[in-house]
KOLZA-114250 format. One record per residue (C-alpha): chain; z, y, x. Coordinates in Angstrom, 2 decimals, always signed. Each point is the difference from the previous one (the first is absolute). Example, Ala and Ser with C-alpha at 12.3 -4.5 7.8 and 13.67 -1.06 7.14 Angstrom:
BEGIN
<site><kette>A</kette><zz>+7.80</zz><yy>-4.50</yy><xx>+12.30</xx></site>
<site><kette>A</kette><zz>-0.66</zz><yy>+3.44</yy><xx>+1.37</xx></site>
END
This chain:
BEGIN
<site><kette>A</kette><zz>+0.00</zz><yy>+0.00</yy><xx>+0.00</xx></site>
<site><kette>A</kette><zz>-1.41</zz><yy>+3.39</yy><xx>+1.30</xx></site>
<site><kette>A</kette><zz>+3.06</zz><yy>+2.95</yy><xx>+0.37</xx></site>
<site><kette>A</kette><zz>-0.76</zz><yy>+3.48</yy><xx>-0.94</xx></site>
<site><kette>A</kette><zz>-0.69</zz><yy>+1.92</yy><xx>+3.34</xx></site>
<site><kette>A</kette><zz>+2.95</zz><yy>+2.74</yy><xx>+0.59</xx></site>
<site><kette>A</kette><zz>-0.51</zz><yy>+3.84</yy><xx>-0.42</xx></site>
<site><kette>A</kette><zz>-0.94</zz><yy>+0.30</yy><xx>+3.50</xx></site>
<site><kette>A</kette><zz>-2.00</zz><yy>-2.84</yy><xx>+0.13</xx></site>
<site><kette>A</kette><zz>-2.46</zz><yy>+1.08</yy><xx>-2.73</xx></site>
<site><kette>A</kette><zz>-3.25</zz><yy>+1.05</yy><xx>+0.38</xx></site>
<site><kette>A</kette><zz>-0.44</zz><yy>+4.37</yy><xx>+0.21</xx></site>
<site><kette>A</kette><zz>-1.14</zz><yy>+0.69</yy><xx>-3.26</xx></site>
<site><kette>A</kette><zz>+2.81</zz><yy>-2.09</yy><xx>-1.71</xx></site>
<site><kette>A</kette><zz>+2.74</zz><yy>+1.41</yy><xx>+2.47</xx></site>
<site><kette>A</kette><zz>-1.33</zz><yy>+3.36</yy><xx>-1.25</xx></site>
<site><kette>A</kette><zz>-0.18</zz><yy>-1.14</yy><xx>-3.91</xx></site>
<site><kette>A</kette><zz>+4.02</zz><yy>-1.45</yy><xx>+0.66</xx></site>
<site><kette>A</kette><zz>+1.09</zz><yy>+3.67</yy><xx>+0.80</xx></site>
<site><kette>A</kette><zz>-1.80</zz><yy>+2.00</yy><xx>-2.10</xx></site>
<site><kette>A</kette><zz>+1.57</zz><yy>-2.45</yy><xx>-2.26</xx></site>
<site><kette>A</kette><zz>+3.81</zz><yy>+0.92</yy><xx>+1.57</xx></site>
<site><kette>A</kette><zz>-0.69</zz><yy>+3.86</yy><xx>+0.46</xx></site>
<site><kette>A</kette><zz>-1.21</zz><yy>+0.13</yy><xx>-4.16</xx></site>
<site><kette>A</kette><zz>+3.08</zz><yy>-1.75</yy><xx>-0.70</xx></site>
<site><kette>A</kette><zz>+2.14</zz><yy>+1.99</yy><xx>+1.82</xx></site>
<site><kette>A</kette><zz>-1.50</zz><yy>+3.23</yy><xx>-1.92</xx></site>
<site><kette>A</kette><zz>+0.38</zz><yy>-1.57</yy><xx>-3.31</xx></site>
<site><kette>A</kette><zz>+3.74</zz><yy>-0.81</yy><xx>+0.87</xx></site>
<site><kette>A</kette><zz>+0.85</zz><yy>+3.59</yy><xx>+1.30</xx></site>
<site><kette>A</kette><zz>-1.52</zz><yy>+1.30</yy><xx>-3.14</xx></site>
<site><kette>A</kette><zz>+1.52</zz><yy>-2.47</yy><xx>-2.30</xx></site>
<site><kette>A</kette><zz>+3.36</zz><yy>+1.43</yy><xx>+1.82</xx></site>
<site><kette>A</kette><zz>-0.70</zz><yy>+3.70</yy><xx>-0.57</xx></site>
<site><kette>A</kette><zz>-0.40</zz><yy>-0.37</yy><xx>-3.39</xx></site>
<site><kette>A</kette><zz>+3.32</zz><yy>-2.38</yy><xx>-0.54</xx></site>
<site><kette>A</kette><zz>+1.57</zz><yy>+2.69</yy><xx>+2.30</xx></site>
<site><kette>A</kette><zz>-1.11</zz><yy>+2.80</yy><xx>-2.95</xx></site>
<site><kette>A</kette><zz>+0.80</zz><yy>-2.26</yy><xx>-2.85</xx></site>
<site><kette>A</kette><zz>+3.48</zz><yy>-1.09</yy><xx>+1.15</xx></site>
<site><kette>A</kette><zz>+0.77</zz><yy>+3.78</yy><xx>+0.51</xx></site>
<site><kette>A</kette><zz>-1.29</zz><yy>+1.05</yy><xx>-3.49</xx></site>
<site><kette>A</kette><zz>+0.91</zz><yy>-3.04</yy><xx>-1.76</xx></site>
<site><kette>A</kette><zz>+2.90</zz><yy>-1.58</yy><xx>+1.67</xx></site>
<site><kette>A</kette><zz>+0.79</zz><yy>-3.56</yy><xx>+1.00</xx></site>
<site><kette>A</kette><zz>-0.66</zz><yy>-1.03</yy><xx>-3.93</xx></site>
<site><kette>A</kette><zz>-4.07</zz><yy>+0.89</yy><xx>+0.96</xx></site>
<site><kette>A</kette><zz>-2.47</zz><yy>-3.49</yy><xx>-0.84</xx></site>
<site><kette>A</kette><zz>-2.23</zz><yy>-1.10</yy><xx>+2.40</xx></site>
<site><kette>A</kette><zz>-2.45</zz><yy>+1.04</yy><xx>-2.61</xx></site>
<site><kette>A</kette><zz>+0.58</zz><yy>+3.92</yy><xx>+0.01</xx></site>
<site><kette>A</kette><zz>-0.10</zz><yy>-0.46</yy><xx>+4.26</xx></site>
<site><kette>A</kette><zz>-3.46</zz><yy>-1.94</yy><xx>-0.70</xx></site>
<site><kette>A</kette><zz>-1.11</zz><yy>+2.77</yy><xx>-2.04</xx></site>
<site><kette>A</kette><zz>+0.90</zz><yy>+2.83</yy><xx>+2.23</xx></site>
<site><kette>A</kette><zz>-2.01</zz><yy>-1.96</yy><xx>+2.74</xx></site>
<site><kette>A</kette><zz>-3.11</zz><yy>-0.98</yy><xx>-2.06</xx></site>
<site><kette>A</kette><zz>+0.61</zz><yy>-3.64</yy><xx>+0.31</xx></site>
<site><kette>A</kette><zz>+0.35</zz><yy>-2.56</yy><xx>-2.41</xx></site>
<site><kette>A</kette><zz>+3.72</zz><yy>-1.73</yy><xx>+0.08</xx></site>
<site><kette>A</kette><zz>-1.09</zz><yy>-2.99</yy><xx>+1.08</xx></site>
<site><kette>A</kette><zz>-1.68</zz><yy>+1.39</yy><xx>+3.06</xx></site>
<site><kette>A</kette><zz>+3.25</zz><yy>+1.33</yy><xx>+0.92</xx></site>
<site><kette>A</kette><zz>+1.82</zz><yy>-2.95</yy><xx>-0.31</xx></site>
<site><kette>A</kette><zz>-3.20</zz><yy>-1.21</yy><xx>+2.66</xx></site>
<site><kette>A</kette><zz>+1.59</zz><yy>+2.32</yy><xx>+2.53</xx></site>
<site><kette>A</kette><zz>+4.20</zz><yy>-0.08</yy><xx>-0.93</xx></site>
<site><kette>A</kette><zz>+1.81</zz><yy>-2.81</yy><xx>-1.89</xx></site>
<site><kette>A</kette><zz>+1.90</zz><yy>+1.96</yy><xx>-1.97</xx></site>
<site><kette>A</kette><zz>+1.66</zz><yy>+3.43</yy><xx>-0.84</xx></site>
<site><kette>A</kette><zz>+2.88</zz><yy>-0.73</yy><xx>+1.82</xx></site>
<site><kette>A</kette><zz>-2.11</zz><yy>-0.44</yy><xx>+3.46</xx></site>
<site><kette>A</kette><zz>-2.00</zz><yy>+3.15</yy><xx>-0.64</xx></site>
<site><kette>A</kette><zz>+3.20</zz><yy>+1.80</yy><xx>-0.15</xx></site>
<site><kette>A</kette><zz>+1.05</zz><yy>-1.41</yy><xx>+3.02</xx></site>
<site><kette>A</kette><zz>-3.55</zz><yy>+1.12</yy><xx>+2.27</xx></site>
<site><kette>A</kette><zz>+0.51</zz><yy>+3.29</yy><xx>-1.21</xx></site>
<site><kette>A</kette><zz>+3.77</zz><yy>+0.12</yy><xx>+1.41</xx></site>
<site><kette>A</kette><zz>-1.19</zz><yy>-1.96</yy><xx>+2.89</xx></site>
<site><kette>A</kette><zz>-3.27</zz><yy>+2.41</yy><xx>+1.17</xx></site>
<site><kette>A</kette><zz>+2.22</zz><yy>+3.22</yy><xx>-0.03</xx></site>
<site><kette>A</kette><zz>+3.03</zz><yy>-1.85</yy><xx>+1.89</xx></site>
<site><kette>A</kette><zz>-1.11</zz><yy>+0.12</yy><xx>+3.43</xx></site>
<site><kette>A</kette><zz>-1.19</zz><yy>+3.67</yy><xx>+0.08</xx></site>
<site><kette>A</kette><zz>+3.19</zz><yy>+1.05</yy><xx>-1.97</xx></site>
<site><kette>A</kette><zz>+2.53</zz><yy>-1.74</yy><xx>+2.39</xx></site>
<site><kette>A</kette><zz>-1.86</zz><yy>+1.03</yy><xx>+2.96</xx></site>
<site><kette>A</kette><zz>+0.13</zz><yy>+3.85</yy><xx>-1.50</xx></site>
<site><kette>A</kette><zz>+3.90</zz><yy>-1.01</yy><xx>+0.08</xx></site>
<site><kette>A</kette><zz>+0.26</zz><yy>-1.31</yy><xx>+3.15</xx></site>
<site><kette>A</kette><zz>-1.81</zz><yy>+2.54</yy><xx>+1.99</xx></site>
<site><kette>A</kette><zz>+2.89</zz><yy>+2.58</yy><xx>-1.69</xx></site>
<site><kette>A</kette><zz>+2.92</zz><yy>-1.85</yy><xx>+0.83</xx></site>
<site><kette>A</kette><zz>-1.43</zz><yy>-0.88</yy><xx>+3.51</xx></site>
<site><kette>A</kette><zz>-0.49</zz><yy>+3.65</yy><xx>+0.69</xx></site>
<site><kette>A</kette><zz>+1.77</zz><yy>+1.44</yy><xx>+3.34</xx></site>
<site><kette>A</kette><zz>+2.77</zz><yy>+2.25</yy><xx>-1.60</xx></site>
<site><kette>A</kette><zz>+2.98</zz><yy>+0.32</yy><xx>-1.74</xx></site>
<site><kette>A</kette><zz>+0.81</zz><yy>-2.30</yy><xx>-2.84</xx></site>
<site><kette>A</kette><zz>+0.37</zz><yy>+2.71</yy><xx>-2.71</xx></site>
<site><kette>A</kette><zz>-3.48</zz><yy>+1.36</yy><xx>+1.03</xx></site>
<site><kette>A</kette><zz>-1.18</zz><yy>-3.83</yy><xx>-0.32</xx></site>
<site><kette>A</kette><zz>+1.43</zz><yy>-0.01</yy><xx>-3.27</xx></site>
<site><kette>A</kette><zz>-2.38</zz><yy>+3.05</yy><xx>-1.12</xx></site>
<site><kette>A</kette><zz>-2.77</zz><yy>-1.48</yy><xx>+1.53</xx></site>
<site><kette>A</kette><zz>+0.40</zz><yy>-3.25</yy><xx>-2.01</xx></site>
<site><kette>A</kette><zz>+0.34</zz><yy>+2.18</yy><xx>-3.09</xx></site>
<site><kette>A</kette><zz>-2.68</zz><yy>+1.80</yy><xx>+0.94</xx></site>
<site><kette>A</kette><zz>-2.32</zz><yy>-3.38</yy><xx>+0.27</xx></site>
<site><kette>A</kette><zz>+1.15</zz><yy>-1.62</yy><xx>-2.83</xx></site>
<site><kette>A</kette><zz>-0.92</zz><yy>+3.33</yy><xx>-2.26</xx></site>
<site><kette>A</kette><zz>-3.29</zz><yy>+0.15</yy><xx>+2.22</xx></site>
<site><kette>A</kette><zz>-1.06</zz><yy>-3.58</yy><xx>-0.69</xx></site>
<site><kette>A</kette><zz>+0.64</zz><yy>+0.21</yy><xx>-3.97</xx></site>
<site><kette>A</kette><zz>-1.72</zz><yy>+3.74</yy><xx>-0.38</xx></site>
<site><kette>A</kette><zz>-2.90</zz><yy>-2.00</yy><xx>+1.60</xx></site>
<site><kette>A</kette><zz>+0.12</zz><yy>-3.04</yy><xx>-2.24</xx></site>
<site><kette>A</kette><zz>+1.61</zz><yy>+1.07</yy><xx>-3.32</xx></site>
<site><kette>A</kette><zz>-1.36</zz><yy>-2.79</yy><xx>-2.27</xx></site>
<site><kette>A</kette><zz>+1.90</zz><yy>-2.77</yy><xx>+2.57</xx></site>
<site><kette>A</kette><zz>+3.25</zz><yy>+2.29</yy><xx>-0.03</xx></site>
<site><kette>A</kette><zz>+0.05</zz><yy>-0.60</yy><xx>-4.05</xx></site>
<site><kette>A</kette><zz>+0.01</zz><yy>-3.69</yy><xx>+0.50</xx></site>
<site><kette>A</kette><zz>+1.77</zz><yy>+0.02</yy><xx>+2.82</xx></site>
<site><kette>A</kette><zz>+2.70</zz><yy>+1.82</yy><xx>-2.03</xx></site>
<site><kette>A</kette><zz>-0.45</zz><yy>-2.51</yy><xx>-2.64</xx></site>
<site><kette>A</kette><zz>+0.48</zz><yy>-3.36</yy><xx>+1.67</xx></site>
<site><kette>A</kette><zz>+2.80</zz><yy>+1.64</yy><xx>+2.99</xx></site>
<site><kette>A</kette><zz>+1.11</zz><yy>+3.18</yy><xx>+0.23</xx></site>
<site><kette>A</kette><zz>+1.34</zz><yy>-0.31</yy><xx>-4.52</xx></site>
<site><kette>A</kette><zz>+1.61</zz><yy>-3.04</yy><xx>+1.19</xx></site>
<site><kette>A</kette><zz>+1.60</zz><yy>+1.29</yy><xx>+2.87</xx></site>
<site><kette>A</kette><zz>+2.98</zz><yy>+2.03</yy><xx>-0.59</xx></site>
<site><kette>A</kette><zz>+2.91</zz><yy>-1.88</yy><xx>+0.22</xx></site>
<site><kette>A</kette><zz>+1.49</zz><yy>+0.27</yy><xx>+3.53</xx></site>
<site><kette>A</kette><zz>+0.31</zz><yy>-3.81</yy><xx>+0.28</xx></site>
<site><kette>A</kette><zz>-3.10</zz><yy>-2.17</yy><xx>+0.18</xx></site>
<site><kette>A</kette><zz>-0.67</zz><yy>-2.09</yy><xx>-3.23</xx></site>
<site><kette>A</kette><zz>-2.91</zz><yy>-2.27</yy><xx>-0.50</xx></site>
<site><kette>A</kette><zz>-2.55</zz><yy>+2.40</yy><xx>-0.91</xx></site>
<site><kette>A</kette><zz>+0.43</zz><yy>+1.49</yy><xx>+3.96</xx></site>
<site><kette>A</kette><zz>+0.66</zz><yy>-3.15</yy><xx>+1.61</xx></site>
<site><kette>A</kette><zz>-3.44</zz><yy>-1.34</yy><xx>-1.20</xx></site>
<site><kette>A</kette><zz>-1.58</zz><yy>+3.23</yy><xx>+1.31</xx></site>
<site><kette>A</kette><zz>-0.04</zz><yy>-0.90</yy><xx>+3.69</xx></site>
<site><kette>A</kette><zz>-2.71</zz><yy>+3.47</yy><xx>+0.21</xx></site>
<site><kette>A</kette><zz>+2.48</zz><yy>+1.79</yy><xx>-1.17</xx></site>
<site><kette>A</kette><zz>+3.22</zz><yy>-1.07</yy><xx>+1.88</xx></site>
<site><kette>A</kette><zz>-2.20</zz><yy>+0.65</yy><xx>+3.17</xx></site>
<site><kette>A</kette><zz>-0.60</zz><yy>+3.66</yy><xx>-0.99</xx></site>
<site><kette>A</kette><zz>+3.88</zz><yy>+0.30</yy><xx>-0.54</xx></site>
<site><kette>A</kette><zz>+1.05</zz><yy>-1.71</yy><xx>+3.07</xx></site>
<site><kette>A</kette><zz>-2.03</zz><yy>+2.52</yy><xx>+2.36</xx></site>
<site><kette>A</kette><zz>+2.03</zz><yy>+2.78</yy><xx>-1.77</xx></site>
<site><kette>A</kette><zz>+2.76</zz><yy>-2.12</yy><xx>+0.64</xx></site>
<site><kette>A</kette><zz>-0.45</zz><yy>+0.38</yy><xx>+3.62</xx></site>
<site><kette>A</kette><zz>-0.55</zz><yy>+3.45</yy><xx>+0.10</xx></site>
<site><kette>A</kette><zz>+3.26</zz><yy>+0.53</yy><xx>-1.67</xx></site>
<site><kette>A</kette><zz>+2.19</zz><yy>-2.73</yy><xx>+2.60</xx></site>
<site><kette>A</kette><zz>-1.52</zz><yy>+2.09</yy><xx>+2.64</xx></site>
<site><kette>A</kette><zz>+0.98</zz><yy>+3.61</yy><xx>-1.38</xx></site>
<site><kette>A</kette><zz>+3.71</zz><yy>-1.74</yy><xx>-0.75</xx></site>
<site><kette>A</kette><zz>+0.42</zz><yy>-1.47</yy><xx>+3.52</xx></site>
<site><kette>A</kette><zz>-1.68</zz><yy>+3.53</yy><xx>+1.47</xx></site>
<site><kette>A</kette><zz>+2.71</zz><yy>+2.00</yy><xx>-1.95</xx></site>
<site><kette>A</kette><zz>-2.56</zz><yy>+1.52</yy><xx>-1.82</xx></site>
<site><kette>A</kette><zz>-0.17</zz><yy>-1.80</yy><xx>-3.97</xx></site>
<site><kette>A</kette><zz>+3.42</zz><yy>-0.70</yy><xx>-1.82</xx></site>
<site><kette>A</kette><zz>+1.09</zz><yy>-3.22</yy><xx>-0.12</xx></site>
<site><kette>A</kette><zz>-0.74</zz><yy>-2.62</yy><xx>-2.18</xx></site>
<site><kette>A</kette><zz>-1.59</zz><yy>-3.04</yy><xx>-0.69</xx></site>
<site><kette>A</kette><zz>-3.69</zz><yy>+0.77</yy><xx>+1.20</xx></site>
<site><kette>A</kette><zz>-1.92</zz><yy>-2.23</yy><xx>-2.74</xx></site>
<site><kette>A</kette><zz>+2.00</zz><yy>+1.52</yy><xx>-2.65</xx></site>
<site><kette>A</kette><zz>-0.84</zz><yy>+3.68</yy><xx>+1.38</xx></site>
<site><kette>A</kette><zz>-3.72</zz><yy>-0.86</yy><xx>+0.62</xx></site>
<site><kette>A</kette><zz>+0.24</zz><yy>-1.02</yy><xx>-3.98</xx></site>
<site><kette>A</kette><zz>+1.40</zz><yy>+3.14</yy><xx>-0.58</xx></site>
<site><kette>A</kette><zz>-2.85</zz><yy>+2.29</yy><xx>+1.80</xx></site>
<site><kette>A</kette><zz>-2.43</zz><yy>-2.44</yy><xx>-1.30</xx></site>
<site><kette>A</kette><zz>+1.71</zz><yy>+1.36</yy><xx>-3.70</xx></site>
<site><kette>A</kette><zz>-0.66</zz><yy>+3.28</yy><xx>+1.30</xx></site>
<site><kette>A</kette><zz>-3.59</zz><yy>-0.62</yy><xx>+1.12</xx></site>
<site><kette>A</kette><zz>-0.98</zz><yy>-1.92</yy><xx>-3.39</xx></site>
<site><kette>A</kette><zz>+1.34</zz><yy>+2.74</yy><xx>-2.30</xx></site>
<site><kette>A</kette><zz>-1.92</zz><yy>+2.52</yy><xx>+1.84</xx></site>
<site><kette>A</kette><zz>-3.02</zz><yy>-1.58</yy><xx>+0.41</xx></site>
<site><kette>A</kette><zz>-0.18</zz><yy>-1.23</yy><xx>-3.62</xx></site>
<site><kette>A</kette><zz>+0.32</zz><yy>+3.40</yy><xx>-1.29</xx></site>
<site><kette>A</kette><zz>-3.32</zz><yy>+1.32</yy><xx>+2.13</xx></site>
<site><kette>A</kette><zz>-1.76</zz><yy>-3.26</yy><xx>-0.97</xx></site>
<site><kette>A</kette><zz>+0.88</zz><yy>+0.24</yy><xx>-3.54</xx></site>
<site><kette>A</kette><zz>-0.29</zz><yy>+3.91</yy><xx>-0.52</xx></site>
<site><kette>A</kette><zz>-2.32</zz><yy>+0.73</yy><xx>+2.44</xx></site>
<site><kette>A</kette><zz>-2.59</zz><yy>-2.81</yy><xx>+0.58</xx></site>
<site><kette>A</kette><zz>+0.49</zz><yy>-1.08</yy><xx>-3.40</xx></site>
<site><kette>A</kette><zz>+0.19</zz><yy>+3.74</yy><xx>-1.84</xx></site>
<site><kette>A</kette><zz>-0.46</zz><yy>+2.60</yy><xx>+2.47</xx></site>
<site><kette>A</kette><zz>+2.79</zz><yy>+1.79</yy><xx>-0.33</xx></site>
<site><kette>A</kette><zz>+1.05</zz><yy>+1.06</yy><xx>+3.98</xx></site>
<site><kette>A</kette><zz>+3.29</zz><yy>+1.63</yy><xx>-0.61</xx></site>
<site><kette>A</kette><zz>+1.66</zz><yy>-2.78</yy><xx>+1.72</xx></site>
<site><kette>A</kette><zz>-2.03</zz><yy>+1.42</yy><xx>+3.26</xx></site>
<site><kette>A</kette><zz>+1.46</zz><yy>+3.16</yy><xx>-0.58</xx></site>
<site><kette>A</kette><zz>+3.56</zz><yy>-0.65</yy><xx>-1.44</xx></site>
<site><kette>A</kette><zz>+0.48</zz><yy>-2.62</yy><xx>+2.73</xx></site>
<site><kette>A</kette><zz>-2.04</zz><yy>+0.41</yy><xx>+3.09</xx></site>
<site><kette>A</kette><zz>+0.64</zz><yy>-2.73</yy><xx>+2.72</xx></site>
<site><kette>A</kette><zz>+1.73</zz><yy>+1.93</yy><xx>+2.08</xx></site>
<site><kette>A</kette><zz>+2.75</zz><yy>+0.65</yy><xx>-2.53</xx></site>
<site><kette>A</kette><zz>+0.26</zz><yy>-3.88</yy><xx>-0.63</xx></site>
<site><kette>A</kette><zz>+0.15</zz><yy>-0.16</yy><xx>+3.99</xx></site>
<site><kette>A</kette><zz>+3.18</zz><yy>+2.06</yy><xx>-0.70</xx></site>
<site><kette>A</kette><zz>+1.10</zz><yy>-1.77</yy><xx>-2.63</xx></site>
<site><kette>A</kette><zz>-0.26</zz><yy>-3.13</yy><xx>+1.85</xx></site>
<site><kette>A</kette><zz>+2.20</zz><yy>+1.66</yy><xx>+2.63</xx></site>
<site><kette>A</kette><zz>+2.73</zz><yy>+0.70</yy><xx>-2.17</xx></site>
<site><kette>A</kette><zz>+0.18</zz><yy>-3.14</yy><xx>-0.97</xx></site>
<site><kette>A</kette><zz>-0.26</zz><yy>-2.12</yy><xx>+3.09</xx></site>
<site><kette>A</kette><zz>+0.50</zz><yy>+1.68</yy><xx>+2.84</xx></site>
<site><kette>A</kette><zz>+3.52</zz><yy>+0.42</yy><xx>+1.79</xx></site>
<site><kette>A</kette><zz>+1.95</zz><yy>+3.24</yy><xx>-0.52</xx></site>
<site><kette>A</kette><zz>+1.46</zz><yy>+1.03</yy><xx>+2.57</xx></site>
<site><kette>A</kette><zz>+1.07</zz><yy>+3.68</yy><xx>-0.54</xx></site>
<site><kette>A</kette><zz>+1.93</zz><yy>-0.35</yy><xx>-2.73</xx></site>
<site><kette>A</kette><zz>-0.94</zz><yy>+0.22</yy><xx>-3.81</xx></site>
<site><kette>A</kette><zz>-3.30</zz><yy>+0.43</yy><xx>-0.65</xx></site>
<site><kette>A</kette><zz>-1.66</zz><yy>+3.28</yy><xx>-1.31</xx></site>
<site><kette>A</kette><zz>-1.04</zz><yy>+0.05</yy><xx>-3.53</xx></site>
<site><kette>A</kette><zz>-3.56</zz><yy>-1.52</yy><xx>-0.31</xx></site>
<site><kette>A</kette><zz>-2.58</zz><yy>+3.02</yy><xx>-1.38</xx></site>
<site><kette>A</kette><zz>-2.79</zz><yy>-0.58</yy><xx>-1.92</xx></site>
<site><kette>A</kette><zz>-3.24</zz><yy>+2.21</yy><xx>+1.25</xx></site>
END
């Protein structure tokens, strides 16, 4: 019995047919993603394969050609932004400087990555961040390993301002939960009522450089006595 020759083995012309075949199907997955990505946000997790199939001119069948089920399509979408979101993170907490202006500069990437990608912050916000308030872990968090990682390079950030002298003291995963708090509530708002409405007052009633301050009062060490009454600008 003959065997199928392997990719490389094949003659040129079917080499060339195999990954024109690959390289379409990698386009009709990315697009089949981009409109789950808009459907999820608009819809929420209670979205049919059907209304994604619609938004991407295919037939539901043909998606389920290309994903097995709602559930996995969920789980590409979280999966294709979690590299380049982590990284964002890690290149802020690995900066060269102090801890608190590490701290900023994580806010500052986390708010930069969801301004960019507004659609994935709503279902991001749906399947983590509304799950994620309680100060202990709970099943919901421990199942979202993407998450916990995005936590636990806060967390570092914050042992190194505590050991430096510079953060209060705490526990660190319970005051990276905390900023994360801080970062969700103030990102949802410009995703929400600025993406989503186009009302901007949240640019103006709460520039980034106040939440920098903000941030300060609330994390970093005092050490010249009580601090000075926070004023709005």
């Amino acid at each position: 019995m003959s065997r199928r020759p392997s990719a490389s083995n094949r003659p040129p012309r079917a080499r060339l047919k195999l990954v024109r075949r690959e390289y379409l199907g990698e386009i009709a997955r990315t697009h089949i993603l981009d409109a789950a990505e808009q459907v999820l946000a608009d819809k929420g997790l209670g979205a049919t394969i059907k209304e994604i199939a619609d938004r991407a001119d295919y037939s539901a069948g043909a998606i389920y050609g290309f994903f097995e089920s709602k559930d996995e399509i969920v789980a590409r979408v979280f999966e294709r932004h979690e590299a380049a979101f982590l990284d964002a993170m890690r290149e802020a907490a690995g900066a060269q400087d102090s801890a608190l202006k590490r701290m900023h500069l994580l806010f500052d990437a986390q708010i930069d990555y969801f301004k960019t990608h507004p659609n994935f912050y709503k279902l991001f916000d749906q399947v983590v961040r509304s799950r994620s308030w309680a100060l202990q872990f709970g099943g919901a968090e421990q199942s979202s390993p993407w998450y916990r990682r995005a936590l636990e390079i806060e967390a570092d950030v914050f042992r190194d301002g505590m050991a430096a002298g510079e953060l209060i003291q705490g526990d660190p995963l319970i005051q990276a939960t905390i900023l994360s708090g801080i970062i969700a509530a103030y990102i949802s708002h410009w995703v929400y009522e600025v993406a989503s409405r186009g009302n901007s007052n949240i640019d103006r009633i709460a520039p980034v450089s106040q939440v920098h301050a903000l941030l300060d009062r609330a994390f970093a060490e005092n050490r010249s006595g009580p601090a000075r009454p926070f004023k709005s600008r």
